[in-house]
DRENTORKOL-3810 file (N, C-alpha, C; in nm, 4 decimals):
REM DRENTORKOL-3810
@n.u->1.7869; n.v->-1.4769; n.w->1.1933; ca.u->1.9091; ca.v->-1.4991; ca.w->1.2668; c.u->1.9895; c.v->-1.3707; c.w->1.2846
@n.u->1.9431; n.v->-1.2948; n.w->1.1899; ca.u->2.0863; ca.v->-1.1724; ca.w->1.1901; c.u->1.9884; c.v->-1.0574; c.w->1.2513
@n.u->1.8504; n.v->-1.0667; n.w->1.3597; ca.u->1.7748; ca.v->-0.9903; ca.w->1.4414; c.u->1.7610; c.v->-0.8508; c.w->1.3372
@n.u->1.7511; n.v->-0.8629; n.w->1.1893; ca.u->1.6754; ca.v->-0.7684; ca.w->1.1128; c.u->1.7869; c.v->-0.6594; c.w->1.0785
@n.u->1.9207; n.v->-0.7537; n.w->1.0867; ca.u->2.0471; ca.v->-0.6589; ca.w->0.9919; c.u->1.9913; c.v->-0.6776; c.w->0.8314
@n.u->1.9746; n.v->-0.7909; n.w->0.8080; ca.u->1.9242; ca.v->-0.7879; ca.w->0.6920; c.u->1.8282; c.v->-0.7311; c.w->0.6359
@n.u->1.7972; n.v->-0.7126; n.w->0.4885; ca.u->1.6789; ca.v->-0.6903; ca.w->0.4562; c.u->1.6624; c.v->-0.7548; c.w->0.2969
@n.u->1.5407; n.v->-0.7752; n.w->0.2463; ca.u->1.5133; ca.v->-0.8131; ca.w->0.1218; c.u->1.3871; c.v->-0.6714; c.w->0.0479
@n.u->1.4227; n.v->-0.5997; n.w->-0.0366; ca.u->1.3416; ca.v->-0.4983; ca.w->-0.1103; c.u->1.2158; c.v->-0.5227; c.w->-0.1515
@n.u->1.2475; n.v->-0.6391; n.w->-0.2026; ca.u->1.0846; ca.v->-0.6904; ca.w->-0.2783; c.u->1.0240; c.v->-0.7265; c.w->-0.1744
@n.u->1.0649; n.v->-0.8151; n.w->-0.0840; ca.u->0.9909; ca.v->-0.8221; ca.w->0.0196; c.u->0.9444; c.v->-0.7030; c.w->0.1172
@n.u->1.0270; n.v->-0.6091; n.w->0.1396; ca.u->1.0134; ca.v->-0.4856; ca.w->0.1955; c.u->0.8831; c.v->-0.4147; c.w->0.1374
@n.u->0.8709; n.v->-0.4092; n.w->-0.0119; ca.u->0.7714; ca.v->-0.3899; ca.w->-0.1025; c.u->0.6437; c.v->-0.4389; c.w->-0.0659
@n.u->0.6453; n.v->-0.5739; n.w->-0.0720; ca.u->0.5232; ca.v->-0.6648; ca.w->-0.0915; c.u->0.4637; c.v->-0.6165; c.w->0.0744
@n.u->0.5364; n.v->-0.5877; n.w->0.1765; ca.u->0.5004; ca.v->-0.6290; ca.w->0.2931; c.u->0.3868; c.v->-0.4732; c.w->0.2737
@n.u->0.4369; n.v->-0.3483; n.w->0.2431; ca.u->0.4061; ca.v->-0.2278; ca.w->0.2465; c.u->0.2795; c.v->-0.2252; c.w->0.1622
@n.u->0.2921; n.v->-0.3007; n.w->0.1087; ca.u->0.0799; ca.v->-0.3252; ca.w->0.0054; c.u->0.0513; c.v->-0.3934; c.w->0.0654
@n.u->0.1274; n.v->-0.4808; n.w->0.1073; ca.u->-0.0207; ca.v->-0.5904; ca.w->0.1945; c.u->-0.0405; c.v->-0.4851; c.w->0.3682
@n.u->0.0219; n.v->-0.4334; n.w->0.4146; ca.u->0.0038; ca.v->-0.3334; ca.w->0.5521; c.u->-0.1209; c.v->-0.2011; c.w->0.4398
@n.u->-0.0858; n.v->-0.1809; n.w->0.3673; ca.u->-0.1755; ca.v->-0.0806; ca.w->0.3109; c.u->-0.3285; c.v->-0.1345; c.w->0.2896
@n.u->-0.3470; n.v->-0.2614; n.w->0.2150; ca.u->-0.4800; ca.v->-0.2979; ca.w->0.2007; c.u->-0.4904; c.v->-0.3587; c.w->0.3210
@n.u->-0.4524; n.v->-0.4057; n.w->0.4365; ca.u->-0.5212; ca.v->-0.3935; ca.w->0.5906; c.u->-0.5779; c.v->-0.3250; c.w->0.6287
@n.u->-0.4422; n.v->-0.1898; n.w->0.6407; ca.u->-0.5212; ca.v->-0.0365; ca.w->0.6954; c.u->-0.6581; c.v->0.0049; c.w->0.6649
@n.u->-0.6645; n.v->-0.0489; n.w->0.5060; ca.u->-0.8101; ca.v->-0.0231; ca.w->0.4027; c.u->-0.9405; c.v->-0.0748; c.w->0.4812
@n.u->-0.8612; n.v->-0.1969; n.w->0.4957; ca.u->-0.9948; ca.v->-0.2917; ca.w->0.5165; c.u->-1.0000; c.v->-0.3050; c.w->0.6889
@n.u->-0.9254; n.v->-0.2366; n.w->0.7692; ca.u->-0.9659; ca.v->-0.1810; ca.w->0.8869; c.u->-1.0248; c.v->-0.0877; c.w->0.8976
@n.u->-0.9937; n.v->0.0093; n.w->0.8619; ca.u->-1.0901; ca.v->0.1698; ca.w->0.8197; c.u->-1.2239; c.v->0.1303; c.w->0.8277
@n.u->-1.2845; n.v->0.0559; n.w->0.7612; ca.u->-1.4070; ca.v->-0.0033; ca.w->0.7724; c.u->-1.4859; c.v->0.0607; c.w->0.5968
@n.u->-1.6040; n.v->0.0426; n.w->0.5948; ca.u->-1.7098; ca.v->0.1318; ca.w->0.4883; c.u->-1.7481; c.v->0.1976; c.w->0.5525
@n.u->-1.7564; n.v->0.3038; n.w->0.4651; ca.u->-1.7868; ca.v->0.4514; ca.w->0.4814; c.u->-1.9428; c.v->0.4127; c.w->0.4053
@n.u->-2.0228; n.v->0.4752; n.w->0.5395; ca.u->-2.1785; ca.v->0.4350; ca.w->0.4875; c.u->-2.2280; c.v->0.6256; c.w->0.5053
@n.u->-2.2723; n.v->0.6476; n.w->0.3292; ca.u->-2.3588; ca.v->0.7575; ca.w->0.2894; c.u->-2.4243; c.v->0.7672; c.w->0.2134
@n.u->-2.5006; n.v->0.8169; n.w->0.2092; ca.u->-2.6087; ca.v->0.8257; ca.w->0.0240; c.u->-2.5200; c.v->0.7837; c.w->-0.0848
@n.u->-2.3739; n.v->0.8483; n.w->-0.1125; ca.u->-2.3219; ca.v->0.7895; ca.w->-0.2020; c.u->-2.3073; c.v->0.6726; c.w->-0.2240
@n.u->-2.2399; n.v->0.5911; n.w->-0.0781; ca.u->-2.2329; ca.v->0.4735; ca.w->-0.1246; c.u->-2.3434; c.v->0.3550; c.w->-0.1193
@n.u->-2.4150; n.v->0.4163; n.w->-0.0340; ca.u->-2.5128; ca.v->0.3111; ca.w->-0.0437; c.u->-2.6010; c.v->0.2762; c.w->-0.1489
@n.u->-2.6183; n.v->0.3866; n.w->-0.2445; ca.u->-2.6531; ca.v->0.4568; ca.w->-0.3791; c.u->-2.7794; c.v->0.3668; c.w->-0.3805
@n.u->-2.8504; n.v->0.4356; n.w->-0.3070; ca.u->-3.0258; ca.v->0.4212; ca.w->-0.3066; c.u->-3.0671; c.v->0.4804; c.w->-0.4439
@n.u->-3.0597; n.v->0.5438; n.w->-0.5453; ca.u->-3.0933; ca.v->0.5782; ca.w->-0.6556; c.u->-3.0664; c.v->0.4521; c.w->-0.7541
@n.u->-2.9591; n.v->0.3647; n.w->-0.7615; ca.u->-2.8811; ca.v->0.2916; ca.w->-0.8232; c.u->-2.9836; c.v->0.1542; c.w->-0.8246
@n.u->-3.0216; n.v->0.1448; n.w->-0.6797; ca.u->-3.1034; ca.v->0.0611; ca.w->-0.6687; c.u->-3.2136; c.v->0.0283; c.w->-0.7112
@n.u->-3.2295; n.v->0.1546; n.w->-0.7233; ca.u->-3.3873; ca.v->0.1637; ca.w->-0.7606; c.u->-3.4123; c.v->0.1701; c.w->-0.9179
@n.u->-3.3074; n.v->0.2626; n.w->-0.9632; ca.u->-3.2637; ca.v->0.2539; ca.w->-1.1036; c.u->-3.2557; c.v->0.0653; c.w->-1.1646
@n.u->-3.1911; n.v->0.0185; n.w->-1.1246; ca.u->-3.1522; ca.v->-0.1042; ca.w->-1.1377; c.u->-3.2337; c.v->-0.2215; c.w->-1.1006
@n.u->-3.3067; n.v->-0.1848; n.w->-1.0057; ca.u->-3.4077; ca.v->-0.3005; ca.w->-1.0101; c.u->-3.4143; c.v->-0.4293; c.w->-0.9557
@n.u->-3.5286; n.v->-0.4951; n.w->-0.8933; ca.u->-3.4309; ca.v->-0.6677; ca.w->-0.8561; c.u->-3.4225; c.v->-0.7204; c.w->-1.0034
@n.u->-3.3657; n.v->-0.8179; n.w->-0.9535; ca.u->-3.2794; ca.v->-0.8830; ca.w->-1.0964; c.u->-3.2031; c.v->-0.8322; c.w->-1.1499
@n.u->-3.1795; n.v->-0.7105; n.w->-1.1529; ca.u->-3.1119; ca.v->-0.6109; ca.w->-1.2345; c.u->-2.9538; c.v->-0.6368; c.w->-1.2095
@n.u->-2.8805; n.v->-0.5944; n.w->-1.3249; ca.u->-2.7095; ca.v->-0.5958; ca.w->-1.3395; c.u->-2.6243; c.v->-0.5319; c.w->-1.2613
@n.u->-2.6189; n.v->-0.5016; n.w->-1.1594; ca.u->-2.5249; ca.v->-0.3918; ca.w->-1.0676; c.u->-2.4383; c.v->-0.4061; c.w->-1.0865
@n.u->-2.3438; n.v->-0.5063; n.w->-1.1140; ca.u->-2.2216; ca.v->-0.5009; ca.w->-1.1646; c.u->-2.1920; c.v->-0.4481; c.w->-1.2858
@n.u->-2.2549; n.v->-0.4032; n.w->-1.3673; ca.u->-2.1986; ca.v->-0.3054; ca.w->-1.4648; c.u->-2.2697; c.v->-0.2026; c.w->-1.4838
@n.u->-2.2965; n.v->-0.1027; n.w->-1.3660; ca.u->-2.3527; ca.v->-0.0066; ca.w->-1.3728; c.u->-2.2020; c.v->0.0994; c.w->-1.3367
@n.u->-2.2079; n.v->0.2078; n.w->-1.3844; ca.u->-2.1568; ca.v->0.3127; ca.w->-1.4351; c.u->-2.0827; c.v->0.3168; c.w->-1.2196
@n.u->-2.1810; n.v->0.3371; n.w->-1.1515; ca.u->-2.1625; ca.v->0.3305; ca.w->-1.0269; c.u->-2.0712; c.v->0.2372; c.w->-0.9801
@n.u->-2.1023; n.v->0.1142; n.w->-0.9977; ca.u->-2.0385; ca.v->0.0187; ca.w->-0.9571; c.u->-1.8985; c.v->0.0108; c.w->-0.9560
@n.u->-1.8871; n.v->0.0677; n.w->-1.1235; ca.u->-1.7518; ca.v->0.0840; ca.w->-1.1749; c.u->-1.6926; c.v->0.1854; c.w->-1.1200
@n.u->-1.7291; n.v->0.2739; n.w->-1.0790; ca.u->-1.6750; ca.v->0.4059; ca.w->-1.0111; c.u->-1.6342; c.v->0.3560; c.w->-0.8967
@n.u->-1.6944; n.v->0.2756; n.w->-0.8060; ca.u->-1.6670; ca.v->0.2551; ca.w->-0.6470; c.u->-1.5819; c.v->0.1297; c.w->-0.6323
@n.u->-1.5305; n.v->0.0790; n.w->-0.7663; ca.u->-1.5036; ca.v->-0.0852; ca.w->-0.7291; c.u->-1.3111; c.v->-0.0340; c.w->-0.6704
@n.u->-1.2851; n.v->0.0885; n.w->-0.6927; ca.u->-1.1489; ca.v->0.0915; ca.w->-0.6793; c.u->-1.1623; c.v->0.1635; c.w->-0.5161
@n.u->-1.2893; n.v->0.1590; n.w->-0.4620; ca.u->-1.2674; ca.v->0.2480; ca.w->-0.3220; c.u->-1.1864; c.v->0.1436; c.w->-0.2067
@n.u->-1.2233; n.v->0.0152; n.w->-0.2089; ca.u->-1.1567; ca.v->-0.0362; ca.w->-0.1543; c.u->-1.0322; c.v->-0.1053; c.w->-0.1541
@n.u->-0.9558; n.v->-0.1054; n.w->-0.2619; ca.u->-0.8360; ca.v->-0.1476; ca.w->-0.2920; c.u->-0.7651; c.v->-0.1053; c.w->-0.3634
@n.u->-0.6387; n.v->-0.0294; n.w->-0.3846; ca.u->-0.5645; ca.v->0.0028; ca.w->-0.4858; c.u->-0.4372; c.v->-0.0883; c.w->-0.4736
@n.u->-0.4256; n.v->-0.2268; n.w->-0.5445; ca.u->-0.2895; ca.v->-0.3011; ca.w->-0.5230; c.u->-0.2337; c.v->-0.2540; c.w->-0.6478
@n.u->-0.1360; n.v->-0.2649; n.w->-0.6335; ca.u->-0.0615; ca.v->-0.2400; ca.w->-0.7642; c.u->0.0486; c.v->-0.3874; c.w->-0.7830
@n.u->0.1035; n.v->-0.4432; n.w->-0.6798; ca.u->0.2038; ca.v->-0.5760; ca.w->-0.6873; c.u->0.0972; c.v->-0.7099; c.w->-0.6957
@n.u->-0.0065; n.v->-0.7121; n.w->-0.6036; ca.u->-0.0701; ca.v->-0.7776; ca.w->-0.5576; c.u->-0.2117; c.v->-0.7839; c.w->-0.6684
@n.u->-0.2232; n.v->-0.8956; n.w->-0.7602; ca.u->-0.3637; ca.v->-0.8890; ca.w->-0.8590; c.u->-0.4475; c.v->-0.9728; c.w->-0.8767
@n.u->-0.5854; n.v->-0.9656; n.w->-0.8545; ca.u->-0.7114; ca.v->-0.9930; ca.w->-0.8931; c.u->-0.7626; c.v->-0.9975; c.w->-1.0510
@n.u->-0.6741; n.v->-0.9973; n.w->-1.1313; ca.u->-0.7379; ca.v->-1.0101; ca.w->-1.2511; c.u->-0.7184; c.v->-1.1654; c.w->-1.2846
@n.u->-0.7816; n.v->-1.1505; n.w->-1.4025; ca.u->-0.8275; ca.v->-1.3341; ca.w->-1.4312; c.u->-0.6718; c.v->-1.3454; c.w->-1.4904
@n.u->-0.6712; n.v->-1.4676; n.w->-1.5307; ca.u->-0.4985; ca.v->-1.4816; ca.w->-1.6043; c.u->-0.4549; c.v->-1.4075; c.w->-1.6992
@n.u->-0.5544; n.v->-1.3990; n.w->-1.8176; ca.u->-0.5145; ca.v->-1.4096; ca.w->-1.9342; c.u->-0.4891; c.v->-1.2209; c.w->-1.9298
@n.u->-0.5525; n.v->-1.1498; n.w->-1.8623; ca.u->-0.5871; ca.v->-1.0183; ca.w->-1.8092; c.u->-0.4116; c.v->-0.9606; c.w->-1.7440
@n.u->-0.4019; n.v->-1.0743; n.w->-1.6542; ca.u->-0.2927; ca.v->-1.0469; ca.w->-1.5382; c.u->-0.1306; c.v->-1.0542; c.w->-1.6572
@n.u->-0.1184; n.v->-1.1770; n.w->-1.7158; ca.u->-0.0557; ca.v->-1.1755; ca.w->-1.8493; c.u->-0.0402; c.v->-1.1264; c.w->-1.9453
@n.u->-0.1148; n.v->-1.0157; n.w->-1.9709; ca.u->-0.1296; ca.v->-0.8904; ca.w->-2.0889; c.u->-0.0802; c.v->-0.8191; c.w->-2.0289
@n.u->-0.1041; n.v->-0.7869; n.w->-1.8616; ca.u->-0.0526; ca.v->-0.6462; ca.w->-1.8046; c.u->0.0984; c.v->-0.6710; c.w->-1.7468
@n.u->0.1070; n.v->-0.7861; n.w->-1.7143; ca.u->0.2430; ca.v->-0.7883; ca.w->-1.6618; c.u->0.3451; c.v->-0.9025; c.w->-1.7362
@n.u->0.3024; n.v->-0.8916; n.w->-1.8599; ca.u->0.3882; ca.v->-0.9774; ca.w->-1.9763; c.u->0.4497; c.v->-1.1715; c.w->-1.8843
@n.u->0.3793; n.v->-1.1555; n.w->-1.7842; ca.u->0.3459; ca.v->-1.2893; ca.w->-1.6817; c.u->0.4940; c.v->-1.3063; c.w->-1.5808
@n.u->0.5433; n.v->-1.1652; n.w->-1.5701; ca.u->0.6795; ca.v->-1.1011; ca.w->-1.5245; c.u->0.5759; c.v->-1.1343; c.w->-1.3410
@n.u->0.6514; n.v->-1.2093; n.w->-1.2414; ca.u->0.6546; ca.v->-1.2483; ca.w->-1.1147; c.u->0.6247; c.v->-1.1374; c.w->-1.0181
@n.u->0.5726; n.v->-1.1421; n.w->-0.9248; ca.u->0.5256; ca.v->-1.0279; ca.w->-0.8311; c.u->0.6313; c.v->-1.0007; c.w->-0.7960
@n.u->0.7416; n.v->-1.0939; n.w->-0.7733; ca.u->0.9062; ca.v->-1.0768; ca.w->-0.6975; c.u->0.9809; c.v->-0.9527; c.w->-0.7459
@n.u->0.9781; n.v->-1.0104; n.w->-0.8970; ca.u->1.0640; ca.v->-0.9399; ca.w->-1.0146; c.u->0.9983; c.v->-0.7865; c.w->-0.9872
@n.u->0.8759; n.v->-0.7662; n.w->-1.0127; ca.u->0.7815; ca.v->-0.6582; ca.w->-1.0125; c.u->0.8474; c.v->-0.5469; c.w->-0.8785
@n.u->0.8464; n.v->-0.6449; n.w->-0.7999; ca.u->0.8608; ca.v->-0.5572; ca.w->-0.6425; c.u->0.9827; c.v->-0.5266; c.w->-0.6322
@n.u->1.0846; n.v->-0.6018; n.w->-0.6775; ca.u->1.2322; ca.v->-0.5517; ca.w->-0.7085; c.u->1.2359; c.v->-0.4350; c.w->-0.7873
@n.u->1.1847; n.v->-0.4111; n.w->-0.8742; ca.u->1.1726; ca.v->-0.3204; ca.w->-1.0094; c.u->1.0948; c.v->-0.2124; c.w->-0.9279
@n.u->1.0110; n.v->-0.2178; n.w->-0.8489; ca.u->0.9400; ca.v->-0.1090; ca.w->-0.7430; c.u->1.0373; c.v->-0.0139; c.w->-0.6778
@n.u->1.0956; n.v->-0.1134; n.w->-0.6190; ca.u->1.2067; ca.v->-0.0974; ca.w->-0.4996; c.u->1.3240; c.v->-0.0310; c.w->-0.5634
@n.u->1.3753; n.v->-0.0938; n.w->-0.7097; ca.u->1.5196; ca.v->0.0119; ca.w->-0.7678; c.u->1.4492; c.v->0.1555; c.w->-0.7961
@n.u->1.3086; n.v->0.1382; n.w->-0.8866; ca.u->1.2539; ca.v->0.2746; ca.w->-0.8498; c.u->1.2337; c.v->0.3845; c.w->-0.7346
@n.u->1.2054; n.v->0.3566; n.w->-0.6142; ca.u->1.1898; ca.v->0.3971; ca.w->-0.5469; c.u->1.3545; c.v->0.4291; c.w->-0.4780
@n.u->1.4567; n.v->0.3465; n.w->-0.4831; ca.u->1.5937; ca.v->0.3694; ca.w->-0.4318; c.u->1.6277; c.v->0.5137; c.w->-0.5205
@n.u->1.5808; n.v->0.5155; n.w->-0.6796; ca.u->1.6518; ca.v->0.6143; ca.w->-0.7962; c.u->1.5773; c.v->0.7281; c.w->-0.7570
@n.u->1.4808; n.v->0.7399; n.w->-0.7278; ca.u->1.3777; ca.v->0.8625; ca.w->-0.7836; c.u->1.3203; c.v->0.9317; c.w->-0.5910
@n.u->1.3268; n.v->0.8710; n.w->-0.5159; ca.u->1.2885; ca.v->0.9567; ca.w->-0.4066; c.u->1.3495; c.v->1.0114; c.w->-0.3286
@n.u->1.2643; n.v->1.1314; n.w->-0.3195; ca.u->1.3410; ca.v->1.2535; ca.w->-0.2723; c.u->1.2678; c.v->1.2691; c.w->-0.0898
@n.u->1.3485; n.v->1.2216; n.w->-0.0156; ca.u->1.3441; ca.v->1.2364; ca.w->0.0959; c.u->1.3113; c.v->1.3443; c.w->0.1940
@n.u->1.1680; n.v->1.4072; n.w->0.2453; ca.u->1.1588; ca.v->1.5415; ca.w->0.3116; c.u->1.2778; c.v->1.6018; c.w->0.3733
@n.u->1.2877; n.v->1.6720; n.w->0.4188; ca.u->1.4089; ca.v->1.7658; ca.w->0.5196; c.u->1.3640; c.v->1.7515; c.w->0.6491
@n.u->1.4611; n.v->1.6961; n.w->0.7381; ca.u->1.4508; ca.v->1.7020; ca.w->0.8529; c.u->1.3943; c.v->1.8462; c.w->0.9162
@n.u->1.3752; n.v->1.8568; n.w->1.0400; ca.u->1.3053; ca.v->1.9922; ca.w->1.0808; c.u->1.4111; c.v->2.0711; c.w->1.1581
@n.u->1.4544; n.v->2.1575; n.w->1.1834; ca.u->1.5519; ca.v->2.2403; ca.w->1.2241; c.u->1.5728; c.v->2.1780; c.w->1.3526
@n.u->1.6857; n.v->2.1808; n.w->1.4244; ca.u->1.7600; ca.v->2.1180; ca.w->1.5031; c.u->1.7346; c.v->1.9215; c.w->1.5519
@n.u->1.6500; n.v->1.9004; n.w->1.4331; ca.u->1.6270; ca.v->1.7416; ca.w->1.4461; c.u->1.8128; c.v->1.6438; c.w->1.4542
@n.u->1.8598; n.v->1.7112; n.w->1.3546; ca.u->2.0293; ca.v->1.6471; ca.w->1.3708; c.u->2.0917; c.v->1.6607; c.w->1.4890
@n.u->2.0816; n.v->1.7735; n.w->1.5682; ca.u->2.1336; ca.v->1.7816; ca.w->1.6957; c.u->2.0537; c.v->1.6743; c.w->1.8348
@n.u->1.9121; n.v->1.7091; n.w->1.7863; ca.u->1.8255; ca.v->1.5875; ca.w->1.8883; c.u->1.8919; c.v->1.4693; c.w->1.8820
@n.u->1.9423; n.v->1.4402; n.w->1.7192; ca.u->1.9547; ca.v->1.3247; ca.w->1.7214; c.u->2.0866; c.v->1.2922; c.w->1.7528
@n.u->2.1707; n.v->1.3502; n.w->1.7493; ca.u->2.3147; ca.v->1.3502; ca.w->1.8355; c.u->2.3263; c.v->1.3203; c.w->2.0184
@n.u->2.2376; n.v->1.4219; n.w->2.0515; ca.u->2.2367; ca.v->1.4130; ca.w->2.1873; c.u->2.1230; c.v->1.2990; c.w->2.2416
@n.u->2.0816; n.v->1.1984; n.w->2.1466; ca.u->2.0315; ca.v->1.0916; ca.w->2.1891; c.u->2.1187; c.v->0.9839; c.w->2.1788
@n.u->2.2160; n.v->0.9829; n.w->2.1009; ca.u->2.3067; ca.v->0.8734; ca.w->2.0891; c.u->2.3995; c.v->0.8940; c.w->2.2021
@n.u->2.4223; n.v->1.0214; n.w->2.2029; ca.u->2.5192; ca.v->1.0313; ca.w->2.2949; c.u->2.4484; c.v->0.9961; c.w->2.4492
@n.u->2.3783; n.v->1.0312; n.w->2.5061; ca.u->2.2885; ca.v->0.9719; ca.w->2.6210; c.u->2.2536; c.v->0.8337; c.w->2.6134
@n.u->2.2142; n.v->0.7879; n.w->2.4926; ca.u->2.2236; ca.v->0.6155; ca.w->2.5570; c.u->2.3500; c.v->0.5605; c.w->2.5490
@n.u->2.4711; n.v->0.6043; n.w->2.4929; ca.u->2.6120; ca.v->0.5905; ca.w->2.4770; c.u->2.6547; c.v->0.5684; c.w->2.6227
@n.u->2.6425; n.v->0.7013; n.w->2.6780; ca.u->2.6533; ca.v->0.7279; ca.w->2.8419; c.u->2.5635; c.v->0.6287; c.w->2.9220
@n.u->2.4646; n.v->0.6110; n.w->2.8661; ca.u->2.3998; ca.v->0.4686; ca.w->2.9642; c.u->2.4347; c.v->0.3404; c.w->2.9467
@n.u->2.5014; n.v->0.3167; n.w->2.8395; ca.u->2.4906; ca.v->0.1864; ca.w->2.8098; c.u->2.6506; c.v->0.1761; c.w->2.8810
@n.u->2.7714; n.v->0.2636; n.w->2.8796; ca.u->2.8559; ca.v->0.2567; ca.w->2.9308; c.u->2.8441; c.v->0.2763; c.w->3.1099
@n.u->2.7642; n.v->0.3061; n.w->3.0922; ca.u->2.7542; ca.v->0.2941; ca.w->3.3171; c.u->2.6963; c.v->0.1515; c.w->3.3594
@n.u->2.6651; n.v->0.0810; n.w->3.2758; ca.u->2.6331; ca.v->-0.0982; ca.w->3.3058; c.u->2.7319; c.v->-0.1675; c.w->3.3466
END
C-alpha cells in the first residue's frame, strides 16, 4: 500500500540469499576435469560411496553458500542456531550490517551528477 516507502530488514535480508542462490543456480555447472572428477570415479567404483569421498566434500559447498537459509537435519540446525528463527537471525544480520559497513566513496563529481539530475526532473515535472 505505501508503493515501497516501507521496508522490513529481515526480510530485506532473506530476499538477498534467496536472489543470491538463484544467481547460483542460473550460472549453471561449470563442466571440467575437476568437476566431473573422472579419477574419483574410477577410484570409487560402481557401488562405491561418493558421498563421502574427500572430493565430494570439497565440491558440496560449490553450489550453495546460505547462511539464513538451512539444509541441515534438525537436531544439526538446533546445535548451530540454539533453534533461534531465520527472522530473528536476519534481523541480527541486518543490525550487523547497519553497525559495521563501510560504504565505498562515490567517484569524483558523482554528487554534482546527482544534483543536476534532481534538479532536471524538478524542472520537468514542474512544466506538466
Amino acid at each position: 500500500m505505501e508503493q515501497g516507502l516501507t521496508i522490513d530488514y529481515a526480510k530485506l535480508i532473506m530476499d538477498a540469499e534467496m536472489i543470491r542462490m538463484i544467481q547460483t543456480a542460473t550460472r549453471g555447472v561449470t563442466i571440467s576435469d575437476e568437476t566431473l572428477a573422472f579419477d574419483v570415479i574410477h577410484e570409487v567404483g560402481p557401488g562405491g560411496a561418493y558421498i563421502s569421498h574427500d572430493h565430494t566434500f570439497k565440491s558440496t559447498r560449490s553450489q550453495s553458500q546460505a547462511e539464513l537459509f538451512d539444509r541441515r537435519s534438525r537436531g544439526n540446525w538446533l546445535k548451530k542456531t540454539q533453534g533461534e528463527a531465520i527472522i530473528e537471525r536476519a534481523y541480527a544480520a541486518a543490525a550487523t550490517i547497519i553497525a559495521e559497513h563501510q560504504p565505498l566513496p562515490l567517484p569524483d563529481g558523482a554528487a554534482e551528477t546527482l544534483k543536476e539530475m534532481v534538479s532536471e526532473f524538478d524542472r520537468e515535472q514542474g512544466s506538466q
